[in-house]
C-alpha positions in Angstrom: 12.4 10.9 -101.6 9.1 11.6 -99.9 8.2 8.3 -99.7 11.5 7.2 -98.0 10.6 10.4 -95.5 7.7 8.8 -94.7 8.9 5.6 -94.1 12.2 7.1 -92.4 9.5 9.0 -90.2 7.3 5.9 -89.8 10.1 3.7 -89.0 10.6 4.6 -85.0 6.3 4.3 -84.1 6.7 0.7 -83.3 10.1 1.1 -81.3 8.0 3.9 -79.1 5.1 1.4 -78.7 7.3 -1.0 -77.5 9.2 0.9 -74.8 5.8 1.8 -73.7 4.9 -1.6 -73.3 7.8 -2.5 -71.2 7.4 0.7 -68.9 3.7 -0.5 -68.6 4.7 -4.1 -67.8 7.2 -2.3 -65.1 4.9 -0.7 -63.1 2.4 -3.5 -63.1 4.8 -6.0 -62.1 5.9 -3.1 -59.5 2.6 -2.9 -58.1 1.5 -6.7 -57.8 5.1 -6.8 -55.7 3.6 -4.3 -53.5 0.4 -5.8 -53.4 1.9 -9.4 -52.3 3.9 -7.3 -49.8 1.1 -5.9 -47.8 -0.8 -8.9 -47.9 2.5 -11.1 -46.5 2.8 -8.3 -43.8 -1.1 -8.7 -43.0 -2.3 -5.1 -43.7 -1.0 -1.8 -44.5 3.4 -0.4 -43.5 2.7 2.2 -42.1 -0.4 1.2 -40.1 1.4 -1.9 -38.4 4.3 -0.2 -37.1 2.6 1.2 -34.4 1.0 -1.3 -32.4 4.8 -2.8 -32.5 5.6 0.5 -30.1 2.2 0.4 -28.0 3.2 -3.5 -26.7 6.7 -2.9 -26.0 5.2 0.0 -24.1 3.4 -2.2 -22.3 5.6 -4.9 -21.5 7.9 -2.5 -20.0 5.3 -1.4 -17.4 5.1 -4.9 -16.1 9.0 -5.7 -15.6 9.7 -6.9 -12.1 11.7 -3.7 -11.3 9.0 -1.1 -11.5 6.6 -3.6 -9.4 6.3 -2.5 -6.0 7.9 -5.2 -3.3 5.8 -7.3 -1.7 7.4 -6.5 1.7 6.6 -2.4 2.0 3.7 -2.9 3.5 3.8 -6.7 5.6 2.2 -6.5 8.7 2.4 -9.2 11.8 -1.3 -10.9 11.5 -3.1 -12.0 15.1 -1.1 -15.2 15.6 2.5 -13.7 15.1 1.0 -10.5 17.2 0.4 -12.8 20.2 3.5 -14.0 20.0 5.2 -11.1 20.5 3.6 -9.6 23.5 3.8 -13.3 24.9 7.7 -12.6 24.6 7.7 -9.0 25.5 9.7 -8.9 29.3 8.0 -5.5 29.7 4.4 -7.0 29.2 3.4 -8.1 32.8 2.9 -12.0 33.6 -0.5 -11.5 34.3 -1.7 -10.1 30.8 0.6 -12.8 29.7 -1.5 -15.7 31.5 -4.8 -14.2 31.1 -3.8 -13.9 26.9 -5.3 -17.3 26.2 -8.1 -17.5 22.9 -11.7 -16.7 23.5 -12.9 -19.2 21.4 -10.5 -21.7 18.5 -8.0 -19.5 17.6 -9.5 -16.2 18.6 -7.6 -13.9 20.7 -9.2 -11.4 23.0 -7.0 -8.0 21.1 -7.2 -5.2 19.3 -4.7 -4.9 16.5 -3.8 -1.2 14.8 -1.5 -0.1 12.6 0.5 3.3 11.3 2.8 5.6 11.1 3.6 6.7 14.9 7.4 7.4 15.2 8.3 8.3 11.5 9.9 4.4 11.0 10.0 2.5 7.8 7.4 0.2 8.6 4.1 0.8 10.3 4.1 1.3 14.0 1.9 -1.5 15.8 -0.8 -1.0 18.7 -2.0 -3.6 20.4 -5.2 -3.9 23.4 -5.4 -6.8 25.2 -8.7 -7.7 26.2 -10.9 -9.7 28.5 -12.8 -12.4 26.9 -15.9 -11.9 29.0 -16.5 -7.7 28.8 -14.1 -6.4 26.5 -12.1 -4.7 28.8 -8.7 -3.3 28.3 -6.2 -4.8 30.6 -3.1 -3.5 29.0 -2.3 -1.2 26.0 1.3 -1.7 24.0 3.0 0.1 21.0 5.8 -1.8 18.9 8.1 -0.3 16.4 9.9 -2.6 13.6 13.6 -2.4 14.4 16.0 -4.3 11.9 13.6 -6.8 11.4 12.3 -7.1 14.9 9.3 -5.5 16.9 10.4 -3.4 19.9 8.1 -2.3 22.6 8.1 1.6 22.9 4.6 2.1 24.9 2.9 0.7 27.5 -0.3 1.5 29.7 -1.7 -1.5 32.2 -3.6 0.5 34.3 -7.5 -0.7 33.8 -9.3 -0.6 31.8 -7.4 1.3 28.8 -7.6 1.3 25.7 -5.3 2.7 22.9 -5.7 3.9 19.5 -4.2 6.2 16.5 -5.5 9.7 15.7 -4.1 12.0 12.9 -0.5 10.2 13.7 -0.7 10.7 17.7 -1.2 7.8 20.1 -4.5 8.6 22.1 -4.8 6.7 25.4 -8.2 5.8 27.0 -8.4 5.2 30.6 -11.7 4.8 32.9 -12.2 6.1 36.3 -13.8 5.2 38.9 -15.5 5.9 41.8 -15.8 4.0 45.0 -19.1 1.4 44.6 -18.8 2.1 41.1 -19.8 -0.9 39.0 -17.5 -2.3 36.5 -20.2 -1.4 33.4 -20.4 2.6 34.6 -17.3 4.3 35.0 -17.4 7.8 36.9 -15.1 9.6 34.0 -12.5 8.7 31.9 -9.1 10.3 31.1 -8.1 11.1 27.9 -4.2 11.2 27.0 -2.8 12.3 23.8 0.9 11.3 23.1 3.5 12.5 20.5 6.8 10.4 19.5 9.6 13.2 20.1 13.0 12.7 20.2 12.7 8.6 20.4 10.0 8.6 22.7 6.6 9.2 23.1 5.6 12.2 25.4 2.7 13.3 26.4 0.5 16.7 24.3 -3.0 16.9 25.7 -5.0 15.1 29.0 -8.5 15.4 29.3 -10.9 14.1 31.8 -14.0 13.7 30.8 -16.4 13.7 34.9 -20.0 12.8 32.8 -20.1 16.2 30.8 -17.1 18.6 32.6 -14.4 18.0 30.9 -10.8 19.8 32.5 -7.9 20.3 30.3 -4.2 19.5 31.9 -0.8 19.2 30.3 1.4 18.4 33.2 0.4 14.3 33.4 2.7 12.2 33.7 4.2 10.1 30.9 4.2 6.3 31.8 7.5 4.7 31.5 8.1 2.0 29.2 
């Protein structure tokens, strides 16, 4: 009896060896299917999943609907500029004949550009020049109007000039004296205009007499 107890008892060893073999050849086979995985997939899950976020990121920030349109901020350049004061009716036929290059292509003007009169696009100021001293013969502001350039400010007294400062238009104009030369003014004036109510009026006028300066709001405002 005892020896068929031990035999009975002996008989299941080798059945538990065996299952242990097959659970080892389990999770071997499991982790060489892992390991051909990772290196089919070129590295590590977890680690490759996030680069996959960062470039669609980053293909979204280029899309043609968050770049800004190339039209916000288009500007006339010197050749369409003379073309417009050329077909201004308020600019006078003498700036118009004495607008003729300096040299090639080079026009005797002074091109500026901002915001002025609160408009979607920038206001325009333009000075156009002599070719021989660089004096202002006439000074002209033109607003974009549905698509078109409209002339809101003139000054052709001169020699003025015109320029922007902190969003007001700030007009120049020499003065002088009798037997005064051309290259020494006696004083200049200084005007300061605001756009108000679809116009420009005038703030501030200064006159500058070679270190006294007088202060005066009640100037008039030249028509355009």
């Amino acid at each position: 009896m005892r020896g068929l107890a031990d035999k009975a008892s002996a008989g299941p060893v080798p059945a538990r060896g065996s299952h242990q073999a097959v659970i080892t050849a389990l999770v071997v086979f499991a982790a060489l299917a892992l390991f051909v995985s990772a290196c089919a997939t070129g590295g590590t899950g977890a680690r490759d999943e996030g680069p996959a976020h960062d470039e669609s990121a980053a293909g979204a920030a280029v899309t043609p609907s968050s770049a800004p349109s190339p039209m916000s901020t288009g500007r006339p350049g010197q050749a369409e500029v003379v073309r417009i004061v050329k077909a201004d009716p308020l600019v006078s036929s003498e700036v118009k004949r004495d607008l003729k290059p300096c040299a090639a292509d080079d026009y005797p003007i002074d091109t500026s550009y901002g915001d002025l009169t609160g408009g979607s696009s920038d206001d325009v100021v333009v000075n156009v020049l002599t070719c021989a001293d660089g004096v202002g013969v006439g000074s002209y502001v033109y607003r974009e109007q549905n698509g078109a350039y409209e002339n809101v400010f003139k000054a052709e007294e001169p020699p003025v000039y015109a320029q922007i400062d902190r969003g007001d238009l700030v007009v120049s104009k020499q003065v002088y004296g009798k037997g005064d030369p051309v290259s020494s003014p006696s004083g200049e004036n200084v005007i300061t205009y605001r756009w108000n109510e679809g116009r420009f009026t005038q703030e501030y006028f200064w006159h500058n007499d070679y270190g006294t300066v007088v202060g005066d709001e009640t100037s008039p405002v030249p028509e355009t």
